[in-house]
Every structure is written in structure tokens, then in C-alpha cells.
C-alpha positions as MATLAB code, in Angstrom:
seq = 'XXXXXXXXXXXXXXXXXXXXXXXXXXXXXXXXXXXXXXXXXXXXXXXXXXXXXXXXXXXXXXXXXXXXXXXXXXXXXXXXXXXXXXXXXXXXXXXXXXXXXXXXXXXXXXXXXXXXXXXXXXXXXXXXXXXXXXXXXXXXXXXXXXXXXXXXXXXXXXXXXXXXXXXXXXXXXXXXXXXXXXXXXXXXXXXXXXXXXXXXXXXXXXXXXXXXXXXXXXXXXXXXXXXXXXXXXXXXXXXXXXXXXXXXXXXXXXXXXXXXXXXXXXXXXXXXXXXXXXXXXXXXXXXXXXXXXXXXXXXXXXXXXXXXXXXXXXXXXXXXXXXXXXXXXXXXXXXXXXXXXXXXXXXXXXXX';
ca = [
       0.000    0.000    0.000;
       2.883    2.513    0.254;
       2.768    3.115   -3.665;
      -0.635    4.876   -2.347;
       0.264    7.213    0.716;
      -0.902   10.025   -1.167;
      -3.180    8.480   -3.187;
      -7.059    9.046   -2.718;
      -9.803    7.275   -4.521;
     -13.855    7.679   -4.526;
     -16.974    5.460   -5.030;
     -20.176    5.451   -4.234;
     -22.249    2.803   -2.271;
     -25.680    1.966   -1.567;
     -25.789    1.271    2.544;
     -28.427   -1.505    3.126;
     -29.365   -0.326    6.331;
     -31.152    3.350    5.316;
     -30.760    2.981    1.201;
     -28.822    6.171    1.215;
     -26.293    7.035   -1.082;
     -23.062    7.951    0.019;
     -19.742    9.099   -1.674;
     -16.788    6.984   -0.263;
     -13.350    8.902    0.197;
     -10.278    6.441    1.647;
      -6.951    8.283    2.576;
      -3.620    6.924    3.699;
      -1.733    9.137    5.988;
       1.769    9.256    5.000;
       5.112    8.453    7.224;
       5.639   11.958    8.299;
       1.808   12.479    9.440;
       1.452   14.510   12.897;
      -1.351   13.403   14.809;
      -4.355   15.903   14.208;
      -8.064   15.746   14.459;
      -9.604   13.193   11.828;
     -11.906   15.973   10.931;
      -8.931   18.615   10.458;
      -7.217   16.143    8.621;
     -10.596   15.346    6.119;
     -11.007   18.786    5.863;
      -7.850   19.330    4.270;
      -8.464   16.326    1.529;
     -12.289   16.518    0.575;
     -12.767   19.020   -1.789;
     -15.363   21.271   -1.083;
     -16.375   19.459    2.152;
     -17.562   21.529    5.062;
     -16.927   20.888    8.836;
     -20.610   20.510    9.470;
     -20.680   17.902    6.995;
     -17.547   15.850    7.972;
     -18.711   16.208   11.743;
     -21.976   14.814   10.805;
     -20.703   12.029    8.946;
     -18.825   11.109   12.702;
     -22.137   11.151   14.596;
     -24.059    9.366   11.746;
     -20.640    6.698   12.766;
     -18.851    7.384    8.843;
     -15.920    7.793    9.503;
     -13.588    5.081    9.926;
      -9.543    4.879   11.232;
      -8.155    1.952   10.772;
     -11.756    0.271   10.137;
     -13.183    1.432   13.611;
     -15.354    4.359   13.627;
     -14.226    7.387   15.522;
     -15.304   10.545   16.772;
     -14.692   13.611   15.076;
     -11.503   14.460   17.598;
      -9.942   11.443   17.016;
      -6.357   11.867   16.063;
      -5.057   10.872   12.807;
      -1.584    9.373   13.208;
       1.123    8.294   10.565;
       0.247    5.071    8.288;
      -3.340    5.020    9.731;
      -5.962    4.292    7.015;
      -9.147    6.678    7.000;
     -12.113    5.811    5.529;
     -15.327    8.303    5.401;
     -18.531    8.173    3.913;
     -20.253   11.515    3.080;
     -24.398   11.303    2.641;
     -24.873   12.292   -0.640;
     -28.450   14.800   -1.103;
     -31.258   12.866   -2.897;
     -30.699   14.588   -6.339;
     -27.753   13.557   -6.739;
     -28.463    9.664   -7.183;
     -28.618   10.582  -10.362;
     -27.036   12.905  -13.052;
     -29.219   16.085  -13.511;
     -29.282   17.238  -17.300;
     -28.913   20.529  -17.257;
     -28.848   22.836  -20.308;
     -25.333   24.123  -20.329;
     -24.110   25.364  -23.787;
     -21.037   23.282  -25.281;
     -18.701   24.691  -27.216;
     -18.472   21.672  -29.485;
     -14.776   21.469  -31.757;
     -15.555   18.178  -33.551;
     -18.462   15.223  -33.475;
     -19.635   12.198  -35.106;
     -21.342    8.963  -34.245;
     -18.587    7.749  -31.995;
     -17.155   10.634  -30.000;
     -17.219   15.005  -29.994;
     -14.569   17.214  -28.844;
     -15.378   20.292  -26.554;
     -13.926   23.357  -25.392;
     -14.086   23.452  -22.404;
     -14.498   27.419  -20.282;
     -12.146   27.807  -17.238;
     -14.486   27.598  -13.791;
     -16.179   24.828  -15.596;
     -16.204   21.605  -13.480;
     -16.020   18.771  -15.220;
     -18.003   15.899  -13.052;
     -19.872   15.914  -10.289;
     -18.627   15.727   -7.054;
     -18.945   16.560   -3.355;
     -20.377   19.909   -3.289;
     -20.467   20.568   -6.889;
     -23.703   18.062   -7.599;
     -24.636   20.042  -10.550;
     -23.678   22.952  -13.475;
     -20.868   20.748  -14.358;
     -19.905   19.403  -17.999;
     -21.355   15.969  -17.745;
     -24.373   17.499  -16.454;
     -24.380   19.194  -19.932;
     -23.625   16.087  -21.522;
     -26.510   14.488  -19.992;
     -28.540   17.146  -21.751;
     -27.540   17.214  -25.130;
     -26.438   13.494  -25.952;
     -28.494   10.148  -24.530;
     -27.035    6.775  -23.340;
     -23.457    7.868  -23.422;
     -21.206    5.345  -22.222;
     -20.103    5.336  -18.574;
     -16.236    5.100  -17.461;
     -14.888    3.050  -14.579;
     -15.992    5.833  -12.328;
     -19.916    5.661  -13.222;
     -19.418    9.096  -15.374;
     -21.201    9.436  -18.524;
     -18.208    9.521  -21.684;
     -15.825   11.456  -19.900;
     -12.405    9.969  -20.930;
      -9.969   12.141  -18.867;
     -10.432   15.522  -17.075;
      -8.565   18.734  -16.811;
      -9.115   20.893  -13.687;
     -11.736   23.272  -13.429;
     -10.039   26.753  -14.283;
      -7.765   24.929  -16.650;
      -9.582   25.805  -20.304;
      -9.491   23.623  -23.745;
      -9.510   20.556  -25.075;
     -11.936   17.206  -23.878;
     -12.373   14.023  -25.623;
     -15.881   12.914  -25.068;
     -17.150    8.928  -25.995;
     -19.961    8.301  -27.316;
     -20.101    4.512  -27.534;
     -18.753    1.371  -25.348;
     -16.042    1.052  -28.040;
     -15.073    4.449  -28.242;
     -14.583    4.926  -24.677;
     -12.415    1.358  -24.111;
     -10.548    2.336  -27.176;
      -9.600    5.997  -26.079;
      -8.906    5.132  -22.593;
      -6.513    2.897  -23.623;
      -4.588    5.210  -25.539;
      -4.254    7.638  -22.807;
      -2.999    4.402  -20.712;
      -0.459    3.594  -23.676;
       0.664    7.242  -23.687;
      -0.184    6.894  -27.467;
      -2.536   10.895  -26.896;
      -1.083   14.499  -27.469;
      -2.051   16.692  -25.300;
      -0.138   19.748  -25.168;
      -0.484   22.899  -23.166;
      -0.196   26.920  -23.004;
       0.937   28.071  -19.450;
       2.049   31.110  -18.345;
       4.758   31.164  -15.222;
       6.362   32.914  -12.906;
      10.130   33.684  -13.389;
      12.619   33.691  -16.560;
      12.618   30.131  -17.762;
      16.605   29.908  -18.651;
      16.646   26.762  -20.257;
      14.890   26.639  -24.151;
      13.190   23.275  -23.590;
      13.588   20.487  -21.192;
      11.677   17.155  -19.467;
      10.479   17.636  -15.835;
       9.961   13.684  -14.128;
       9.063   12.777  -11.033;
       6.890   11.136   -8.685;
       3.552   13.112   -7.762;
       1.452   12.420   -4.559;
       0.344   14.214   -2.291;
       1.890   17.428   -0.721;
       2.879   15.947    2.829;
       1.543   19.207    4.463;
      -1.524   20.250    2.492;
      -3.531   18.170    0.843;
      -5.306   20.189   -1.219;
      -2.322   20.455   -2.953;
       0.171   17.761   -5.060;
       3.980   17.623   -5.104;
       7.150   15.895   -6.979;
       9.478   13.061   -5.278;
      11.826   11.333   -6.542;
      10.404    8.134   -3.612;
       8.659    6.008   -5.712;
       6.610    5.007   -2.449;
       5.135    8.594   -2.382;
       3.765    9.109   -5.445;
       2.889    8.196   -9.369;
       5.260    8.405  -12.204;
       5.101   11.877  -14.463;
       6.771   12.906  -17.214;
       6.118   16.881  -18.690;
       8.003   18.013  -21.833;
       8.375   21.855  -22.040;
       9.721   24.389  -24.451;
       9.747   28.235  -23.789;
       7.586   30.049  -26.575;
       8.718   33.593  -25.825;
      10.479   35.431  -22.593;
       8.431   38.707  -21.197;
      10.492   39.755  -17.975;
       9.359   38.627  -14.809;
       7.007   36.099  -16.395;
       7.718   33.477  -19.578;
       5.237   31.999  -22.187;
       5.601   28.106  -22.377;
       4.294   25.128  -23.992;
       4.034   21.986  -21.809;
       3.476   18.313  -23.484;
       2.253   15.864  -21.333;
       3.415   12.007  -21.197;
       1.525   11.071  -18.124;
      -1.126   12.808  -16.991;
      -1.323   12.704  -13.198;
      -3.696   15.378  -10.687;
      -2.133   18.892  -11.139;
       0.733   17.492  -13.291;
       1.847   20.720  -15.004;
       1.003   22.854  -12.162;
       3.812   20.541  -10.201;
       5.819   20.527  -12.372;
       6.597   23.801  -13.292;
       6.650   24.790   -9.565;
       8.875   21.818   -8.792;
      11.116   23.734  -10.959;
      11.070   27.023   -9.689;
       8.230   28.365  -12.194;
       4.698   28.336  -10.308;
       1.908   28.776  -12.852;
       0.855   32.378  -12.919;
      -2.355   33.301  -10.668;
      -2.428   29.765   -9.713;
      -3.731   30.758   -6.268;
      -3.624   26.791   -5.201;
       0.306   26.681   -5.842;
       1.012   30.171   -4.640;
       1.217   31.712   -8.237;
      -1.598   34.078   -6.912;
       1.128   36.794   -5.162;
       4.299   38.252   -7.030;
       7.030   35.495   -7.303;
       9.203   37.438   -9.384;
      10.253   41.355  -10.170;
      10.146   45.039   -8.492;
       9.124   46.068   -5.561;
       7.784   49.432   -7.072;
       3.938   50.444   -6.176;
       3.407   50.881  -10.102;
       4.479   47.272  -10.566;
       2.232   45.432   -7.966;
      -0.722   48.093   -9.756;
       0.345   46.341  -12.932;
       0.350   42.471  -11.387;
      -3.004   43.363   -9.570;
      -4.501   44.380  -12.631;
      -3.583   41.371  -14.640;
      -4.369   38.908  -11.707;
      -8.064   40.353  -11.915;
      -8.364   40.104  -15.555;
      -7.328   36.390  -15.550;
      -8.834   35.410  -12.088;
      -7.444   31.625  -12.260;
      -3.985   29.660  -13.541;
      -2.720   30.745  -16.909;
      -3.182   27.600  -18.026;
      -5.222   26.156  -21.444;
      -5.006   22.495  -22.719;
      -4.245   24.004  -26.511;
      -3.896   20.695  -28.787;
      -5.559   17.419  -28.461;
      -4.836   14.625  -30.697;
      -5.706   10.839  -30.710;
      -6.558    7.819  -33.071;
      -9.986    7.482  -34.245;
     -11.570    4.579  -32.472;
     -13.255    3.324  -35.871;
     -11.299    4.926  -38.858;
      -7.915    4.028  -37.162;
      -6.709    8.011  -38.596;
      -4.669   10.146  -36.243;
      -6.859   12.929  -35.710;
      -5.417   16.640  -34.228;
      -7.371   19.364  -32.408;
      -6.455   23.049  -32.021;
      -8.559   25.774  -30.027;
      -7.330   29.211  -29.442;
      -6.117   30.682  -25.950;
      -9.151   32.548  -24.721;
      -9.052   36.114  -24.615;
      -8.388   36.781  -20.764;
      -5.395   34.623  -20.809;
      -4.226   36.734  -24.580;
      -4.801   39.936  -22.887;
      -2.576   39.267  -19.434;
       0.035   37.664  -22.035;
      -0.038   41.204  -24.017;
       0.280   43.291  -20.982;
       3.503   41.291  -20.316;
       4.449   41.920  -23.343;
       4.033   45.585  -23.494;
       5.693   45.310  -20.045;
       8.703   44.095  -21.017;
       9.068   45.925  -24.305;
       8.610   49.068  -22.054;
       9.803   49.151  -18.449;
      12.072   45.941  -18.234;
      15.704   46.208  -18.511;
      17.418   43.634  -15.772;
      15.262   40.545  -15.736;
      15.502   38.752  -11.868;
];
């Protein structure tokens, strides 16, 4: 089990005694785990989870350490196992279809390709139960195929205020056939990101092992212990240099939770405005007042990570032809990228 300290996985289960639904969350705390409240410590690892909810689920006799059920003070000690299971509201046993506009790249009888808008979820999940992309899917396409999760065609994901590119399956084949490309690492998949910090070398491969951050778990991080994490590989290349910040492309070979976002940090280059990563204050340049004006400015007009899943490409499932996807970088993330530009041409003349 040490391959998954980090790891986290979900399911949901039908409980014979009350016929409630329930979403099932089971964490491993790592070797370096200080004791700390079971609820503390769930709180920090179930997205969008409140305390109210995570002490009910003690009372109700949910949550589990080590297979015994605890109380909500309980503390949470290195290598224990903690199981929880969080009541799920009635609507939620099934997918809501909701009509959310899709911005719709490419379709046919076996799959479509979407756009998808940063703040978009993709599934849903605990405390996002609807106004997510498969509850648009449920609305505009029937009988799409579920994954091993139970979620109608999705294929893979990309993070909420990540924009671009989704693969959608629209048949059984379709969806066995396309996740096993992206097992085979057969995909492209390649990125936009801007980052903190003057990238010095022109291209380069980032690997590592990514798990969870020992110290918050809302967040992931790279090791190089095998026991801590899953394998990751990013390629990068810089696309152009604008001071304090640089302009990169990132190729993915794996595609773990956060991967890019890790990455980059890992080396020293923490996605722009990426407030989970710390990419959300100034990493890099002056300390003049007209400066942090001019990094306040662009944090507001791109409110999330500068990051856009650009190119998408994959072998049709039927015709057997390598098929390529481009969408633009939306206009919020062009605009910041032009202000750095004018920055640079401008004001910059000793890069940090």
C-alpha cells in the first residue's frame, strides 16, 4: 500500500441499512503524518467538504480509522488508514441534465470534442452536484457510455479553471478504445501556461513522482520516492520570454492530478495566478507600487492559472486516422500575455 500514501480514490455505495447514497473517500496518511483531528485532517483532503458535513458524517458513525469508527476528535496518526462516507443529497443519485451550452470542436457517431471554459467543473462531485460538464452532456447526448468511475463519456479531465480541449465517448467502443490510448501514452495533449520567473533553459523534461503534498492536501507535489507518489513525465519548451514572467508550452506524457502545475513549480516556475500553488502573489520582479498596480490588474483580468489544454490529438476509435485538435487561448489569458508583453518591451531592462 505505500505506492498509495498520497493516493485518494472515490466510489459510491448503496448502505443496506437506510438505502442512502453515500460518496466513499479512503486516505492513507503518510510516514511523516502529525497526529491531528480526523476531521482537520478530512477537511484538508475533501474538496469542497464543510466541517458541518464531515462532523456529521462522525455522529451518523462514517468515519472510519483503521476500520473502527471514531469521533470527530480522534487523532489521525502516521500510516493510519481513514475511511469516510459523506451522505450524498437525494438529487444527486442521479445525473441532472442541465442545459449548459457546449462549445463543441468536432463530433460524429462515436465521439465530440469540446472546449471546455475555465471555472467549468467537469463531473460531479462533493459539493459541486450540478452545473458541471457531464451534467451538460446528460442534456444534449443520450445513453453515453459510462467510465470506470460511473461518469457518462468522460475519458480524462482537466481541472476546473484549466480551459481547452476534452475528448468525449460516445459509444462502449469508443470509450475502451480511447482510454486505452491515454494508458499507452499513445494521446497528445499539449499545453499553453504562463509562469512565474525567466525560464533559462529553451526546452527540457520535468519527471518525477507526484502524490500528495505531505503538508496540504489540497495540494500535489514531486518526489523522486517512488513510495510517495505516481510516475510523471512533462516536456516543455519556452515560446517567448516577457520579464518577470515566460510563455511556455508543456506536453504531457503522463497525466497525473495537477501534473503541469507541479511541475513547473517543482522547478522554480509556479503557474501564474495559480492561487492553489502560490502563483496568486508576485514570485518574481520590483518592488515598485506601479508594478504590484500592474500584477493586480492582470491577476483580476485572468482570475485563475494561466493555463489552457491548446492541442488534443488521438486515433480514431473506428477509422484508425490520427486525428489533431487546435482551439485558441481565450481572450483573458491573450490579454494578461499582451500586458507582459508591453511590459517588457517598455519598463524591463534587468530581468531577476
Amino acid at each position: 500500500m505505500q505506492q498509495q500514501d498520497f493516493d485518494m480514490f472515490e466510489e459510491f455505495e448503496q448502505n443496506s441499512a437506510n438505502q442512502g447514497l453515500f460518496e466513499h473517500y479512503r486516505f492513507e496518511a503518510g510516514k511523516g503524518q502529525a497526529p491531528l483531528r480526523v476531521d482537520k485532517f478530512l477537511m484538508n483532503l475533501v474538496e469542497n467538504a464543510t466541517r458541518n458535513k464531515i462532523q456529521q458524517a462522525a455522529s451518523n458513525g462514517n468515519i472510519f480509522v483503521n476500520e473502527v469508527a471514531v469521533k470527530s476528535n480522534h487523532k489521525v496518526k502516521a500510516n493510519d488508514v481513514v475511511r469516510v462516507l459523506m451522505e450524498q443529497p437525494p438529487f444527486e443519485n442521479h445525473i441532472i441534465a442541465q442545459d449548459i451550452p457546449l462549445d463543441i470542436v468536432y463530433e460524429d457517431d462515436t465521439l465530440l470534442v469540446v472546449n471546455k471554459p475555465a471555472g467549468l467543473v467537469v463531473h460531479p462531485g462533493h459539493g459541486n452536484y450540478s452545473g458541471t460538464l457531464v451534467n451538460a452532456l446528460a442534456y444534449h447526448f443520450e445513453n453515453l457510455p459510462l467510465n470506470s468511475s460511473e461518469r457518462p463519456g468522460l475519458v480524462h479531465r482537466i481541472d476546473k479553471d484549466t480551459s481547452g480541449l476534452l475528448v468525449i465517448a460516445k459509444t462502449e467502443q469508443a470509450m475502451a478504445d480511447l482510454q486505452s490510448q491515454f494508458a499507452l501514452k499513445t494521446t497528445e495533449r499539449q499545453y499553453v501556461a504562463l509562469v512565474w520567473g525567466n525560464v533559462e533553459q529553451e526546452s527540457g523534461v520535468i519527471e518525477s513522482y507526484i502524490g500528495r503534498h505531505v503538508k496540504d492536501r489540497m495540494q500535489m507535489a514531486a518526489f523522486d520516492d517512488p513510495d510517495k507518489g505516481k510516475w510523471a513525465v512533462t516536456h516543455y519548451n519556452v515560446l517567448e520570454r516577457l520579464g518577470y514572467v515566460t510563455l511556455v508550452s508543456c506536453q504531457l506524457e503522463t497525466g497525473r492530478t495537477h501534473q503541469i502545475r507541479v511541475h513547473m513549480k517543482h522547478i522554480g516556475h509556479t503557474l501564474f495566478n495559480d492561487e492553489r500553488y502560490g502563483g496568486n502573489i508576485i514570485l518574481k520582479g520590483t518592488t515598485f507600487t506601479k508594478y504590484k498596480q500592474f500584477v493586480d490588474n492582470c491577476f483580476a483580468q485572468l482570475p485563475r492559472q494561466a493555463l489552457h489544454a491548446k492541442t488534443l490529438g488521438f486515433e480514431h476509435p473506428v477509422t484508425k486516422e490520427f486525428m489533431r485538435f487546435e482551439c485558441p487561448v481565450p481572450l483573458e489569458m491573450t490579454t494578461v500575455i499582451d500586458k507582459w508583453r508591453n511590459y517588457a518591451h517598455n519598463s524591463i531592462t534587468d530581468i531577476e
